[in-house]
C-alpha positions in Angstrom: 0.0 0.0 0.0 1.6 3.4 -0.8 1.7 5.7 2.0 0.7 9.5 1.5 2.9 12.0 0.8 3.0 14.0 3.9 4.4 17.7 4.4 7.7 16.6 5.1 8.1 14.5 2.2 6.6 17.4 -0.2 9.1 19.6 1.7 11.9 17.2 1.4 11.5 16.9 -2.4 11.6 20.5 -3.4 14.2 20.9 -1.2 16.4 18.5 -3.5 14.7 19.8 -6.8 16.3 22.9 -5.9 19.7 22.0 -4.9 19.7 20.0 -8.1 18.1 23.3 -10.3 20.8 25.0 -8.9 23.8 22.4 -8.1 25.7 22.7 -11.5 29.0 24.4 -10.8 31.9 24.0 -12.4 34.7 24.6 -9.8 38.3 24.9 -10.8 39.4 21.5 -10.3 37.0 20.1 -12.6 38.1 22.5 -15.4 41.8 21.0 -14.7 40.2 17.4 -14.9 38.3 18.5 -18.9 41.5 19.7 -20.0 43.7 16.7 -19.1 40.8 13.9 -19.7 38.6 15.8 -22.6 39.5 18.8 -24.3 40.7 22.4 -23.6 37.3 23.7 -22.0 36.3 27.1 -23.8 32.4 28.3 -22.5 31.5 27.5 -25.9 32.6 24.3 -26.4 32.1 23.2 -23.4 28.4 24.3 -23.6 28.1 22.2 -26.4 29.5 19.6 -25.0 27.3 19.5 -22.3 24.5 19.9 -23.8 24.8 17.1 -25.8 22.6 13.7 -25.7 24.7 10.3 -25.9 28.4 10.6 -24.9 29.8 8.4 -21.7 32.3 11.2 -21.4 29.4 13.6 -20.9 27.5 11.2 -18.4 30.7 11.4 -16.4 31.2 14.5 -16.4 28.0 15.4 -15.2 27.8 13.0 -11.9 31.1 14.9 -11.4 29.1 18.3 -11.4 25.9 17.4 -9.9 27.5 15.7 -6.5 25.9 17.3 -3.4 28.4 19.2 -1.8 29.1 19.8 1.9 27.0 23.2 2.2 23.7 21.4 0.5 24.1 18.5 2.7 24.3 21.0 5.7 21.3 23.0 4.4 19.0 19.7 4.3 20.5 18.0 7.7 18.0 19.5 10.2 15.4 18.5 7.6 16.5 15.4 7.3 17.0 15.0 11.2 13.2 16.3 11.7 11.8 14.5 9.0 13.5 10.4 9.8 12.7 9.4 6.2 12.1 5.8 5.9 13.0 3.6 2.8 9.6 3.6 1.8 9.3 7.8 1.9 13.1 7.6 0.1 11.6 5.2 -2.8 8.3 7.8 -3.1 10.7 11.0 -3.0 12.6 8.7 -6.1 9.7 8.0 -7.6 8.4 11.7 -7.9 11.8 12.7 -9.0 12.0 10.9 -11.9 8.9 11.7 -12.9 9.8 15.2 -12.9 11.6 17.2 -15.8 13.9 19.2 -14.1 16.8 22.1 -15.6 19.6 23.0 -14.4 21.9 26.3 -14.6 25.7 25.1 -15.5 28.0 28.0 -13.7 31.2 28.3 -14.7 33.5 28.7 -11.0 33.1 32.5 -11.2 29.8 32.6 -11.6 28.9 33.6 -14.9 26.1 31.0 -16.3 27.2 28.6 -19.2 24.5 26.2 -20.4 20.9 25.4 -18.9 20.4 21.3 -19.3 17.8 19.2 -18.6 19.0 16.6 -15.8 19.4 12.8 -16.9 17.2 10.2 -14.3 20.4 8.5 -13.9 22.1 12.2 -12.0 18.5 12.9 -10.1 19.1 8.3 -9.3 22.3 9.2 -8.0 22.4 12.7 -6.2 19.6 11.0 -4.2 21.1 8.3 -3.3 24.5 10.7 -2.2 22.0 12.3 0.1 21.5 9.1 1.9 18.2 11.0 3.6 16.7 7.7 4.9 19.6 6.8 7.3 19.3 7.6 10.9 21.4 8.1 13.3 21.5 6.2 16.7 19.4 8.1 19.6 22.2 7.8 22.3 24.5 9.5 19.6 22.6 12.3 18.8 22.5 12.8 22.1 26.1 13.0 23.0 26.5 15.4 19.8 23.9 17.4 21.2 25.3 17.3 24.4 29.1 17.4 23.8 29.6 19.5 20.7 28.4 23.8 20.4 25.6 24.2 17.6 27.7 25.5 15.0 29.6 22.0 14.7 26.9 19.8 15.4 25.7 20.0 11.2 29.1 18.7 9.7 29.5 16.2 12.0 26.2 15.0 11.6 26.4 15.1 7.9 29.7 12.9 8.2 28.3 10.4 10.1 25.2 10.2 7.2 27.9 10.1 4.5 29.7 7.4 6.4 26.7 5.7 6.8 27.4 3.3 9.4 25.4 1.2 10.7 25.3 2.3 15.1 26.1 -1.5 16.4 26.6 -1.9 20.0 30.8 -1.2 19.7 30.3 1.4 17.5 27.4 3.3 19.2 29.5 3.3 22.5 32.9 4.5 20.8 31.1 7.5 18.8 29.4 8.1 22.2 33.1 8.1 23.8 34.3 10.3 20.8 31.9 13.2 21.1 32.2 13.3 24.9 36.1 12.7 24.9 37.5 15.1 22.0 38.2 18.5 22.3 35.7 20.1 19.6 38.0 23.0 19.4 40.9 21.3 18.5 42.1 22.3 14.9 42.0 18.4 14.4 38.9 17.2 15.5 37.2 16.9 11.8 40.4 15.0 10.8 40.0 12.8 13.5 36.7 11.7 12.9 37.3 11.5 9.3 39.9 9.3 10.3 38.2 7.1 12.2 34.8 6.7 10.9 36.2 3.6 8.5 37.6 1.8 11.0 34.4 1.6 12.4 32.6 -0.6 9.9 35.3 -3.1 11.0 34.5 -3.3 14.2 31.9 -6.3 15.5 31.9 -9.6 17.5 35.4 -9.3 19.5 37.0 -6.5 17.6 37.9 -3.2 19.8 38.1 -0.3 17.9 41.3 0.6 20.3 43.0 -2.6 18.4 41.9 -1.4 15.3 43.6 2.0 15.9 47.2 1.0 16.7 46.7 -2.1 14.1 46.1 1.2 11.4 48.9 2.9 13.1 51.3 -0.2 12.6 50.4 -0.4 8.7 51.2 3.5 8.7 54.4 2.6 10.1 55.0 0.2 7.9 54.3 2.7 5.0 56.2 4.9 6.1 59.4 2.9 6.6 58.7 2.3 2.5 57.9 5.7 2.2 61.3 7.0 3.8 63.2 4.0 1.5 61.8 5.3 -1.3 63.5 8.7 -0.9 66.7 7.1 0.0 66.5 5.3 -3.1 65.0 8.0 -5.2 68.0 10.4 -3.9 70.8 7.7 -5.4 68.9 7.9 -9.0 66.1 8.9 -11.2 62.4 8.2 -11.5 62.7 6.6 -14.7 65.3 4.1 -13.4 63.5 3.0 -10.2 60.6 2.3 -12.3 62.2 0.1 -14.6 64.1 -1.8 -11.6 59.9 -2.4 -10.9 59.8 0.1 -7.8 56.7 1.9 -7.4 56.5 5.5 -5.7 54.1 5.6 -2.5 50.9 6.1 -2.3 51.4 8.2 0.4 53.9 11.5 1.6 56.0 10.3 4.6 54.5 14.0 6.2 51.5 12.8 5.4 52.2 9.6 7.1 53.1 11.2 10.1 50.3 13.0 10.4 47.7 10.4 10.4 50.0 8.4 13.1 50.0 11.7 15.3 46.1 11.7 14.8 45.8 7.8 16.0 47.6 9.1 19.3 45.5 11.9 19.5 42.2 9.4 19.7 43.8 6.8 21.2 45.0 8.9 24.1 41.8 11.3 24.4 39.3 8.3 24.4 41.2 5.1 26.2 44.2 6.7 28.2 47.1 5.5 26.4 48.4 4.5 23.1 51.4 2.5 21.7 54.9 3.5 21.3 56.5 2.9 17.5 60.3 3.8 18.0 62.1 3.8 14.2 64.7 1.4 14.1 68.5 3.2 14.6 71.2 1.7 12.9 74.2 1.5 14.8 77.7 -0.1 13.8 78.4 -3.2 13.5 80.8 -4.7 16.9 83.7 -6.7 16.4 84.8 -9.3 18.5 88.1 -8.2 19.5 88.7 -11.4 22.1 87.9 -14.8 20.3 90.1 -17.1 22.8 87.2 -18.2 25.0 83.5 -17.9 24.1 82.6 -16.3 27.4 84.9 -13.1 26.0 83.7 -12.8 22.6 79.9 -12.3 24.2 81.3 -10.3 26.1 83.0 -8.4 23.4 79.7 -7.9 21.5 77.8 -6.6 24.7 79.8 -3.3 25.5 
């Protein structure tokens, strides 16, 4: 039986038919990604391009443009909090979309308008489904953002946790609990830190702790980094080209950036549980000689000063 669609639900989908009328912006970076992938992106060409009918390259390039960004995803949140969509109201606010024609302005990054398109089902499909406006986050949650964050946080951390999407299990309910009451909202790295984090999470279950899941991440980062910091020895004896042939492959990942993330496990690990573990880089030191081999009891001895 289909249920009736309420005020919230009416409210809900103009509020997306306007974000998409008005969600086509071309920032910088995606200029930079047309002129490396596609073609040097003049307004007019570009215009065309976009205005086109049957090109993959085109269907790309539009879910790249219409992808809610952080301040429409802030905008709807207290809707979406008020409102706690089901499935069912999702597949009806889907429905209704689709079944709407809806245009677009295309902005060029400064403002100035380009083209005015007529959005494909599969972008209204898919900027829907970004929204994830059916998920719900976990009472006891909510109420330690509420209680342990000031107001003008409380939106972008709620919108990460919708974006992550994770599902509140018992371990994961109680950590985010722990989080938002333990971390310091005004430290410059608290968004990193629940960026950081909020992955690790949809490990955790029967007999996993997310504190073991922490330094296990900070042991592969150590591990990286050791590669990382052979890498620049390595690079600093010879050339790109070389190393590449000899089948070494560059890191995925700066050695700063490394760092960084490591600093932030101890940061979480020492705000939420009390304590953290110590990763010491290996120093080389020279090799000992035996200098006495006449009796086996001086020789160890040797090698132990």
């Amino acid at each position: 039986m289909t249920q009736p669609f309420n005020s919230m639900l009416r409210e809900g989908l103009a509020r997306i038919i306007e974000a998409l009328e008005n969600g086509g912006c071309l920032t910088d970076s995606t200029l930079d990604y047309i002129d490396e992938a596609l073609f040097s992106p003049e307004p007019a060409r570009l215009a065309a391009f976009l205005s086109g009918d049957t090109d993959s390259q085109r269907d790309s390039l539009l879910d790249l443009i219409f992808y809610p960004d952080q301040a429409v995803q802030m905008d709807l949140e207290p809707l979406l909090e008020a409102a706690q969509f089901s499935a069912q109201d999702e597949r009806q606010i889907h429905d209704r979309l689709m079944a709407r024609a809806i245009h677009a302005r295309v902005n060029m990054p400064d403002g100035r308008p380009l083209v005015r398109i007529q959005v494909p089902d599969f972008i209204k499909s898919q900027y829907l489904a970004r929204l994830s406006i059916s998920w719900q986050m976990d009472p006891s949650v909510a109420a330690a953002i509420q209680k342990g964050l000031p107001a003008s946080m409380r939106p972008i951390v709620k919108v990460r946790l919708r974006n992550a999407g994770i599902c509140t299990a018992s371990g994961r309910q109680k950590f985010l609990c722990r989080f938002f009451a333990g971390m310091a909202h005004s430290d410059p790295d608290y968004l990193a830190c629940l960026d950081l984090v909020l992955p690790l999470l949809e490990r955790v279950g029967e007999g996993v702790e997310v504190f073991d899941l922490l330094i296990e991440s900070k042991r592969s980062l150590f591990r990286s980094l050791q590669q990382a910091r052979r890498f620049e020895a390595l690079l600093g004896r010879s050339n790109m080209e070389t190393l590449m042939l000899q089948g070494v492959r560059a890191p995925h990942s700066s050695p700063d950036g490394l760092m960084r993330r490591m600093r932030l496990i101890d940061l979480i690990c020492l705000r939420i549980f009390g304590n953290t573990e110590s990763i010491d880089l290996p120093v080389e030191t020279p090799v000992r000689q035996v200098s006495d081999r006449v009796t086996a009891e001086a020789a160890i001895q040797s090698l132990l000063r």
